[in-house]
C-alpha positions in Angstrom: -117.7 116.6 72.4 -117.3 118.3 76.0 -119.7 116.5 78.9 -122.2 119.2 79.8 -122.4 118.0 83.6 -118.3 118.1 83.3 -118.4 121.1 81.8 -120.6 122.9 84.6 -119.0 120.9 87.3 -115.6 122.4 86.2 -117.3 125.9 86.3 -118.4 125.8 89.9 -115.1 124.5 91.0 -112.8 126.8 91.7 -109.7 126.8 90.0 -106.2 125.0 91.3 -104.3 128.9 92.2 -107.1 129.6 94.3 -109.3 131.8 92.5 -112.6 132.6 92.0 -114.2 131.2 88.8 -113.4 133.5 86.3 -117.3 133.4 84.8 -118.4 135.1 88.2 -119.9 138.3 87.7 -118.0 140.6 90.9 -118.4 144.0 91.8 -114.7 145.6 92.2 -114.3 146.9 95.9 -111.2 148.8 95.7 -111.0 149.9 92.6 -112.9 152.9 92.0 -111.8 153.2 88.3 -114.8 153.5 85.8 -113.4 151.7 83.3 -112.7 149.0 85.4 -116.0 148.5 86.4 -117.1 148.2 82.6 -117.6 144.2 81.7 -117.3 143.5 78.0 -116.9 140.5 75.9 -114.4 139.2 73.5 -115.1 139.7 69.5 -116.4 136.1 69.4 -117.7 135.0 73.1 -120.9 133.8 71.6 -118.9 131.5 69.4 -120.1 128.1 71.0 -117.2 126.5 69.7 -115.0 128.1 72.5 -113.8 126.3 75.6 -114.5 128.2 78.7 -111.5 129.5 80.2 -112.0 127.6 83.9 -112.7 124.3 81.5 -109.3 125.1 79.6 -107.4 126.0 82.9 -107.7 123.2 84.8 -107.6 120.3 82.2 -104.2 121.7 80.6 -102.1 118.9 80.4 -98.8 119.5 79.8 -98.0 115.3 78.5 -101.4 115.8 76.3 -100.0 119.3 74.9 -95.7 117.8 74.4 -98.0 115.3 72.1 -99.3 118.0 69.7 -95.1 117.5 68.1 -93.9 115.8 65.9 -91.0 115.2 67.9 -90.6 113.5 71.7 -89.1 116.5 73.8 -87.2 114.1 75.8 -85.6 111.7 72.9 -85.1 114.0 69.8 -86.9 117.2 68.4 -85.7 119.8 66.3 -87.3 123.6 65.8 -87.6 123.3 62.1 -88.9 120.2 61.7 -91.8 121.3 64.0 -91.9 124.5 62.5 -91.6 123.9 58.7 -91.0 120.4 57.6 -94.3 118.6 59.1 -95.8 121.2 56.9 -94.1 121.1 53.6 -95.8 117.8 52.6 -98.1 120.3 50.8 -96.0 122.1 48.1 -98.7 125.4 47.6 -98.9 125.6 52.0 -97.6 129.5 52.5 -95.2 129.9 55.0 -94.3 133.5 54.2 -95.9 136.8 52.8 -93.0 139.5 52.9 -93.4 143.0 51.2 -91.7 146.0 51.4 -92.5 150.0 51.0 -91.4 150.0 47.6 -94.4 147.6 47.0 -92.1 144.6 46.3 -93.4 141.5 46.9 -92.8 137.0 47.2 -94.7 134.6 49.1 -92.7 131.4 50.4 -94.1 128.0 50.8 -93.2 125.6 53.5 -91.7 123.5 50.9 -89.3 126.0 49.5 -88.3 127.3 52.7 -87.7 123.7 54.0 -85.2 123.4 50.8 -83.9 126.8 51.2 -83.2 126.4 55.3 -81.3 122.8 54.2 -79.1 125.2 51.8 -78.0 127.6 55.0 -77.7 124.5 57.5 -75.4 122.9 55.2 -73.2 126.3 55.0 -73.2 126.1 58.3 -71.7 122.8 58.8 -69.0 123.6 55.8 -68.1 126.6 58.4 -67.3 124.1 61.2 -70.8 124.8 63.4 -72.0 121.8 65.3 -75.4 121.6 67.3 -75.1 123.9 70.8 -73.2 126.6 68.5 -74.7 130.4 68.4 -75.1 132.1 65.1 -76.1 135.5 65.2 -78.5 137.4 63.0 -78.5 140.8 62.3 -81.3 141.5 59.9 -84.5 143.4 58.9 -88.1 141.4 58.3 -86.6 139.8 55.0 -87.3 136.7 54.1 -83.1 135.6 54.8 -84.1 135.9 58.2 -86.5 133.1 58.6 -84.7 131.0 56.0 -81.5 131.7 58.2 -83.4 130.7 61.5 -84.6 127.7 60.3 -81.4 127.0 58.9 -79.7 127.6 62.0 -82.7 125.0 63.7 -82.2 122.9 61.2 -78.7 122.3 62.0 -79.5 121.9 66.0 -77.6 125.3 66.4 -78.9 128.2 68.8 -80.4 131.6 67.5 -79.5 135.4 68.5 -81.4 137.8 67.1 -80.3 141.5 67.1 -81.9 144.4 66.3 -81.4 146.4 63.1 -81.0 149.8 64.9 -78.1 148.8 67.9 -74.8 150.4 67.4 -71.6 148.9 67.8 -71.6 148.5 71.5 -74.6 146.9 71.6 -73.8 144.7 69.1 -70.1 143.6 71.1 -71.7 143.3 74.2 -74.0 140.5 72.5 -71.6 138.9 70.3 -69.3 138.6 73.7 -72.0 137.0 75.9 -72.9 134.5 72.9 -69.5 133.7 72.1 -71.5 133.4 68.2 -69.4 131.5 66.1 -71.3 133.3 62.4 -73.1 136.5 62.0 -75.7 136.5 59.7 -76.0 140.5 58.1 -76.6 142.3 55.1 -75.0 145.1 53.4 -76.7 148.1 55.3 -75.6 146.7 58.4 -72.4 145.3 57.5 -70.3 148.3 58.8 -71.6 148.2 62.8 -69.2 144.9 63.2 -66.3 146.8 61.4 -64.8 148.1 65.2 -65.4 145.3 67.0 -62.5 143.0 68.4 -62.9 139.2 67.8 -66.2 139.5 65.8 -66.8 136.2 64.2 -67.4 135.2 60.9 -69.5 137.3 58.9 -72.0 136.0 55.8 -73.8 138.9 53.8 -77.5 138.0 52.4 -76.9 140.7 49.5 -73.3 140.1 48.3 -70.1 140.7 49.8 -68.8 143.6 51.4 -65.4 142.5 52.3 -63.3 140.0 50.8 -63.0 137.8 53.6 -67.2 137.8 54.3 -69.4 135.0 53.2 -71.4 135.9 49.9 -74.6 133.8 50.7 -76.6 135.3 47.7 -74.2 133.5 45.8 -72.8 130.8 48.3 -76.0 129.3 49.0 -76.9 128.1 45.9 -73.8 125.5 46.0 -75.3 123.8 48.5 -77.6 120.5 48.9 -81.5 120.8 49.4 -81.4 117.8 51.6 -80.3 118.0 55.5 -81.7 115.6 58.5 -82.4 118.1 60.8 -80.6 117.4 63.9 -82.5 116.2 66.8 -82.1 117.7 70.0 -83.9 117.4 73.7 -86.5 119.7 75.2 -83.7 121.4 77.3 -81.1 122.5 75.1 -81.5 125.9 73.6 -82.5 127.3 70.3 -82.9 131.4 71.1 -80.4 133.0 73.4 -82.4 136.3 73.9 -81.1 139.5 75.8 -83.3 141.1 78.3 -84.0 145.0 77.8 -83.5 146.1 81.6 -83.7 149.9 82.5 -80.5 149.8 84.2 -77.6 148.0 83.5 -75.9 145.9 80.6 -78.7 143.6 79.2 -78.9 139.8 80.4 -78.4 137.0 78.4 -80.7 134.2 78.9 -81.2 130.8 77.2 -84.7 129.6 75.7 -84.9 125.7 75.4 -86.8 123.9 72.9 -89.7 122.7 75.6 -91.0 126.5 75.5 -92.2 125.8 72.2 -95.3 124.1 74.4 -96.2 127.4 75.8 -95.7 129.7 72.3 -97.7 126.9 70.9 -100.5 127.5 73.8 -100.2 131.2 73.3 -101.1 130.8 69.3 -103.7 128.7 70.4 -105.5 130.7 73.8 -104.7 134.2 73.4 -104.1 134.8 69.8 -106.4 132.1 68.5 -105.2 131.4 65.4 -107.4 129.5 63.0 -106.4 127.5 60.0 -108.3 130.2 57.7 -106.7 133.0 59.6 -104.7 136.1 57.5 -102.4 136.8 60.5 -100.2 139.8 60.8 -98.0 140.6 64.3 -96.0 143.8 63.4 -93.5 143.5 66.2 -89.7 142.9 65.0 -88.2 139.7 64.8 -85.5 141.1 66.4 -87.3 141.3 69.7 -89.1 138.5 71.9 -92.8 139.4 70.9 -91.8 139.5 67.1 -89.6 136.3 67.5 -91.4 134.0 69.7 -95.1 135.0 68.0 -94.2 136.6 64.5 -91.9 133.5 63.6 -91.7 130.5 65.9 -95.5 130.9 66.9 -97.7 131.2 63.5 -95.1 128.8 61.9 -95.6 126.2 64.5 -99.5 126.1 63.7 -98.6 125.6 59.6 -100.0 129.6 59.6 -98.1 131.9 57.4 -96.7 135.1 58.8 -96.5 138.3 57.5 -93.2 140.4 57.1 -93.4 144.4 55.9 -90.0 145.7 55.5 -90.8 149.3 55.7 -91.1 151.9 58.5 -94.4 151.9 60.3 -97.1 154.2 58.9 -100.9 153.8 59.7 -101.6 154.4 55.6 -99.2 151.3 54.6 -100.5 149.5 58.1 -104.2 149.6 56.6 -103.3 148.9 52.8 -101.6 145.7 54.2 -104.3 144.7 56.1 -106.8 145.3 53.3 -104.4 143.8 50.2 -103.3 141.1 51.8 -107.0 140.3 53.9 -105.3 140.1 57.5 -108.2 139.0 60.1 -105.6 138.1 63.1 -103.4 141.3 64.4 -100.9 141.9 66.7 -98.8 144.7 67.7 -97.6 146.9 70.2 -100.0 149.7 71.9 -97.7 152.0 70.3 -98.6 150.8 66.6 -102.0 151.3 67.7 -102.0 154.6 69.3 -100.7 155.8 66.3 -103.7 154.4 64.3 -105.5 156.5 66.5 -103.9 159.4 65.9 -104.2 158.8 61.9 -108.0 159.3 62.6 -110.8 158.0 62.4 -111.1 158.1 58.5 -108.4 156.3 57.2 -109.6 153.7 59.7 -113.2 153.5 58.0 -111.3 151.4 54.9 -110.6 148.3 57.0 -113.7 148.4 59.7 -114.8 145.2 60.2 -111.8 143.2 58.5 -110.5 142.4 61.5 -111.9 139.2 63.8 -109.3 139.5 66.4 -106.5 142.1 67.5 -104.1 141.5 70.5 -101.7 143.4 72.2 -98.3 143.3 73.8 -95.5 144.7 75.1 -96.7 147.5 77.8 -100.1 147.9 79.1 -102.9 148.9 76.6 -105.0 152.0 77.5 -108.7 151.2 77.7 -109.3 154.4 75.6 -107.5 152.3 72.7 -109.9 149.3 73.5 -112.8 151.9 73.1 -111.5 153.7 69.8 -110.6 149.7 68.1 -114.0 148.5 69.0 -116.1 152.1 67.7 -113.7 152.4 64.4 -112.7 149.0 63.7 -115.5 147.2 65.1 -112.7 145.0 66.5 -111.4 144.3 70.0 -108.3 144.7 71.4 -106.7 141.8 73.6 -104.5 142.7 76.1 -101.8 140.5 76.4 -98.7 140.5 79.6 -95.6 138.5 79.3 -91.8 139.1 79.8 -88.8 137.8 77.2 -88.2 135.6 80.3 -91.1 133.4 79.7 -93.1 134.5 76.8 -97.0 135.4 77.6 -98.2 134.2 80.5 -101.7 136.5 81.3 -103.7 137.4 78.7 -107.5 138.1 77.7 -107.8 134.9 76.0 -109.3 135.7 72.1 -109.8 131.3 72.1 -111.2 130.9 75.2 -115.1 132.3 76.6 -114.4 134.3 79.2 -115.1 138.3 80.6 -113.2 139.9 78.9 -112.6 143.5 81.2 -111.9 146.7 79.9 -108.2 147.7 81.8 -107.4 143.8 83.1 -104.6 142.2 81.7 -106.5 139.3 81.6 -107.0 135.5 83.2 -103.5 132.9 83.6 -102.7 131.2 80.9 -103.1 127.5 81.0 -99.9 126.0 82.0 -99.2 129.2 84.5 -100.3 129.7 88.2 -99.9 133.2 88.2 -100.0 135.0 92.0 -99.5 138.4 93.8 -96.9 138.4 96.5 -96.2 141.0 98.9 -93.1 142.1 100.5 -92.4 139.1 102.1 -93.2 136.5 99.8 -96.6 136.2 101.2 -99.8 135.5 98.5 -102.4 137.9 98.3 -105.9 138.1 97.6 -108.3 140.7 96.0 -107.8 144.0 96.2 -104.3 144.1 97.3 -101.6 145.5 95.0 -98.5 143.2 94.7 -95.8 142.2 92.8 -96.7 140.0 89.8 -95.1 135.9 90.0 -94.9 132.5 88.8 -95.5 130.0 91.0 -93.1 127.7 89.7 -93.5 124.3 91.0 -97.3 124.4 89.7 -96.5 126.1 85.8 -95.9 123.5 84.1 -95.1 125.6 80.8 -92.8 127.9 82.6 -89.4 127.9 81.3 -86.8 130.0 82.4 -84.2 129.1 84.4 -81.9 131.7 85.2 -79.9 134.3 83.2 -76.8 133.0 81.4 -73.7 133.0 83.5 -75.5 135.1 86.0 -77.3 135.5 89.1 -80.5 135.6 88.9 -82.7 136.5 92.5 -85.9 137.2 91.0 -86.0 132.9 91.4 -86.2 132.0 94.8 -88.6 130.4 97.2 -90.5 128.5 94.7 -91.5 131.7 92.9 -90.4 134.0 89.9 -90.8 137.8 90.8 -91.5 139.6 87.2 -90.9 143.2 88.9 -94.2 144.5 88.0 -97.0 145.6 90.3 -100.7 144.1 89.7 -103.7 144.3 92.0 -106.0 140.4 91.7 -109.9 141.5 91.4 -111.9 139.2 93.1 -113.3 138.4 89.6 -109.7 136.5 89.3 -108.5 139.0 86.7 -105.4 140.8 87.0 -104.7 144.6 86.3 -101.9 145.9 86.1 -100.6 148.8 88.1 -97.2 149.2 86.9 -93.2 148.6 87.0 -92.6 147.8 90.9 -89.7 151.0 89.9 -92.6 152.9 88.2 -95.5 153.0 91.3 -95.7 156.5 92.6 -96.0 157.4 96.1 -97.8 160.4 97.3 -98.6 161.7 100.9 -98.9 157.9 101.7 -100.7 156.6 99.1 -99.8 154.3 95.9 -100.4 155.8 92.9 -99.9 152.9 89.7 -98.7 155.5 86.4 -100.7 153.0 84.3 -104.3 154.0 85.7 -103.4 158.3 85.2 -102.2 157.7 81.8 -105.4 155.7 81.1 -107.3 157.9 82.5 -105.5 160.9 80.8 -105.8 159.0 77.3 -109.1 159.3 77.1 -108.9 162.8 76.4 -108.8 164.0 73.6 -106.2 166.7 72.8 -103.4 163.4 74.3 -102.0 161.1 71.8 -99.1 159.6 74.4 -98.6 160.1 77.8 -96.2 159.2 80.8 -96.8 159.9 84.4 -93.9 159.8 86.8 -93.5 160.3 90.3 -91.2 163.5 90.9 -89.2 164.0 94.2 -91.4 166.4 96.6 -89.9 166.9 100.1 -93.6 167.3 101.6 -95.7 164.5 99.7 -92.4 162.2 99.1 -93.3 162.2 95.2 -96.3 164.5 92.9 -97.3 163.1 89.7 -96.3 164.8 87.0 -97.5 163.9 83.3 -95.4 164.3 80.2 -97.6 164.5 77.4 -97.8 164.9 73.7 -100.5 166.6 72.3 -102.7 165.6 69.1 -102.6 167.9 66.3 -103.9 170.9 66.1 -104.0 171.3 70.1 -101.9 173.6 72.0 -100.5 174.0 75.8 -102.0 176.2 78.2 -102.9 176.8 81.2 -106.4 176.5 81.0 -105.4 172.7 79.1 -103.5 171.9 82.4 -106.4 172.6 84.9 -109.0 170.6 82.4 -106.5 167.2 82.2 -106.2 167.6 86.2 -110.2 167.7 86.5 -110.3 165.0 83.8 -108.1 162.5 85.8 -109.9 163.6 89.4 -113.5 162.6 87.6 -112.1 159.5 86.2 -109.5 158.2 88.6 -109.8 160.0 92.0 -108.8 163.2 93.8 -105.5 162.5 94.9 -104.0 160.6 92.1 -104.5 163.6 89.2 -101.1 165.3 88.1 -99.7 168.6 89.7 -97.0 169.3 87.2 -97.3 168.6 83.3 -94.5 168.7 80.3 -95.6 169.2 76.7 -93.4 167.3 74.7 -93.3 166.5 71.1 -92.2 162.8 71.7 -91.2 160.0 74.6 -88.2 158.3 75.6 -88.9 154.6 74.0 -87.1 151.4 73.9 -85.9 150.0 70.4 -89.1 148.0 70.3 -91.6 150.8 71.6 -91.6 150.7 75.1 -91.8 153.8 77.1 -89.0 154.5 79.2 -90.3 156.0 82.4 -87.1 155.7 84.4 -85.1 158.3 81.6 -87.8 160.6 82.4 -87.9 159.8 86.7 -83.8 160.3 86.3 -84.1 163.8 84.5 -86.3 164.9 87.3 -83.6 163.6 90.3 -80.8 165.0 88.3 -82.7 168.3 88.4 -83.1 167.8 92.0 -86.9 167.8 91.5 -87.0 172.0 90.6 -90.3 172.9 88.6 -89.2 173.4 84.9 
């Protein structure tokens, strides 16, 4: 049991970055937002079971937490032993519930995935791959996927994931940077490595497309059920991930196995995940927030995951949560927005099933908070992090904090998050800044650099994430957008994040993006590119109600001047609006009205 005097002595101190305790109550200053000024709580932050956040913050112990594993991160661990074989002690433990649209269906247990992964790393060592090797996997949310990443663990070997929907170029320039000595596919996908030069190896999950491919529905099943998994340190890798950068060839960078510390913390702070916990996160394994929380994360815990093989639709998204009794969500703001749109009725089925729902991936609109929380009788986390170090500030569903309707949220534990202004200087309240690590104090900050690469967003002690936040002097951070994205008009900084809030809450908007458009008297106008829910139409009279909408919510110089009605937005792979497609239209156009 805590000490009460320790426990109120921690709250009064102030915590080791430098901010304000994060229980004080503050009036914003500079934010005039409304919906910033609205305090709420989490789902559960009368649940006295719950560490409060300052209490959590400043006794992280990064020794204590390495302890939580099986393994010693400095003598010998391997990913699927932590992941799957600690676990498989019970036989009837589920690892896995996978379904697909058809309405297909097989659980997994620990036990039989710890047999099935020993099958696949002893494939892998009759094809000549030694710990340190890269195999890559192109697959959908299958149950071959795990098997074939904890195989690949298993075996000490290093995982790439790539995503179903990449063509062949995306695919080479992956395969070149990872110098993968297997690819891991199935039939559908088979024919993307067909052009490509040097492609390695190639083992099919569904049977064999080409004579000289690796038939593992058949293969498999020759092999042993037994395999030591093969011990490895906290610094070698186990993921090689590719960033998703809005300019330029994507990055390769290496994840070792000591940020399994900070997924493990993530699971634990932000997504608290219980033992008795039906958990669902909907983002694809074939992208960091799928990977690192849909696989690696839940599995570390001995939680089963959830994989739906089948296009998203809000009808199957409820009848999964209701059939399979999921309490824990996760997704993108995407995913949710179109719940939204779905209406209110269909949502009526599952209202109050949920206990906690997080989100990731881009910054989630408080009118989504509002809508979750009246339909759903649920909130919404908001969670930040970057496939460069995972989550890193979050509105913590574990720990008892405020919990504030358009903040990103508090630091993790392990993380001294700061704001940093032009010249490497901290800030304080009420100042907008670029987002960064301070790295000397983040103990569960992993990244190193990109592979073979420069990489200048290191220097000076500090990692620069490239996003623009604003520190309330309540310690939370909001976030005002990409430090690309920000808008400037006639001298003031206008975050896109804060119109399309603001513009969300309307009603006739389903998605929005603001941009700032080339204007030789104000330097850049914000103009809004909307799509409209059903049953609305653009006018005139629409505009001129959105602009009066944003000037009563936001302010009076921040509302758009220009709108587009489109029927959809420029997105990456894994749901993120792309801004800068939209910004680039508007320069090649040499900033004309449309």
């Amino acid at each position: 049991m805590r000490n009460p005097d320790q426990e109120q002595r921690a709250r009064n101190r102030s915590f080791r970055n430098g901010l304000p305790a994060a229980h004080q109550s503050v009036t914003l200053g500079a934010s005039p937002e409304r919906w910033r000024q609205e305090p709420v709580t989490t789902a559960n932050a009368s649940d006295n079971a719950k560490t409060h956040y300052a209490i959590a913050y400043e006794s992280f112990d990064i020794q204590a937490a390495a302890r939580s594993f099986v393994g010693d991160f400095k003598t010998g661990i391997n990913v699927c032993a932590e992941c799957c074989d600690r676990w498989a002690a019970d036989p009837d433990r589920i690892a896995l519930h996978w379904e697909d649209a058809s309405g297909s269906r097989l659980d997994m247990t620990f036990a039989q995935l710890r047999d099935a992964s020993a099958r696949f790393a002893n494939l892998l060592t009759a094809q000549g791959i030694v710990a340190g090797d890269c195999v890559s996997v192109m697959l959908p949310r299958v149950p071959e996927l795990l098997i074939a990443a904890l195989g690949i663990w298993r075996a000490g070997a290093v995982y790439q994931p790539m995503f179903t929907a990449f063509g062949s170029k995306a695919i080479e320039h992956r395969l070149a940077a990872s110098r993968a000595k297997l690819v891991v596919t199935d039939s559908a996908n088979r024919g993307k490595f067909d052009d490509i030069e040097d492609v390695p190896p190639i083992a099919v999950t569904n049977g064999r497309s080409r004579n000289e491919d690796i038939d593992l529905a058949s293969d498999l099943s020759q092999y042993d059920t037994t395999y030591a998994p093969v011990e490895r340190n906290g610094d070698d890798s186990f993921l090689l991930m590719s960033t998703s950068g809005t300019t330029g060839l994507p990055k390769g960078l290496s994840v070792p196995i000591r940020a399994l510390i900070s997924f493990r913390a993530y699971m634990t702070f932000a997504i608290d995940l219980r033992p008795d916990d039906v958990y669902w996160n909907m983002a694809d394994p074939g992208w960091a927030y799928g990977l690192y929380y849909a696989v690696v994360g839940p599995l570390l815990l001995g939680n089963a995951t959830i994989f739906y093989d089948g296009t998203f639709a809000p009808d199957a998204t409820y009848r999964v949560i209701l059939d399979r009794g999921v309490t824990n969500l996760a997704a993108a703001p995407t995913a949710y927005r179109l719940l939204i749109a779905a209406g209110e009725g269909m949502a009526a089925r599952v209202k109050g099933k949920l206990r906690a729902a997080s989100s990731a991936g881009e910054p989630l609109n408080p009118e989504v908070i509002r809508w979750f929380r009246q339909h759903l009788d649920v909130s919404v986390a908001d969670h930040y992090g970057q496939t460069e170090m995972g989550m890193c500030v979050n509105n913590h569903h574990g720990l008892d904090h405020e919990f504030r309707v358009g903040s990103t949220g508090f630091a993790m534990p392990g993380f001294r998050m700061v704001v940093l202004d032009e010249d490497d200087q901290e800030l304080g309240p009420n100042a907008p800044g670029m987002l960064a690590v301070d790295v000397a104090n983040s103990p569960t900050f992993w990244f190193t650099g990109y592979s073979r690469e420069e990489t200048p967003t290191i220097r000076g002690g500090y990692y620069r994430t490239g996003d623009t936040v604003e520190l309330e002097p309540s310690g939370h951070i909001s976030f005002v957008g990409r430090g690309d994205d920000v808008i400037t008009s006639s001298g003031y900084r206008i975050g896109p994040f804060d119109v399309e809030s603001a513009l969300m809450e309307h009603p006739a908007v389903i998605e929005v993006a603001v941009i700032g458009k080339p204007d030789p008297e104000r330097t850049e106008i914000v103009k809004a590119f909307i799509v409209l829910a059903s049953g609305c139409e653009q006018s005139k009279a629409l505009e001129e109600e959105l602009r009066q909408h944003v000037r009563s919510r936001l302010s009076a110089h921040a509302y758009p001047r220009e709108f587009a009605f489109v029927d959809n937005l420029p997105k990456t792979p894994s749901g993120k609006i792309q801004r800068f497609i939209l910004r680039n239209a508007e320069k090649a156009r040499g900033g004309d009205p449309d």
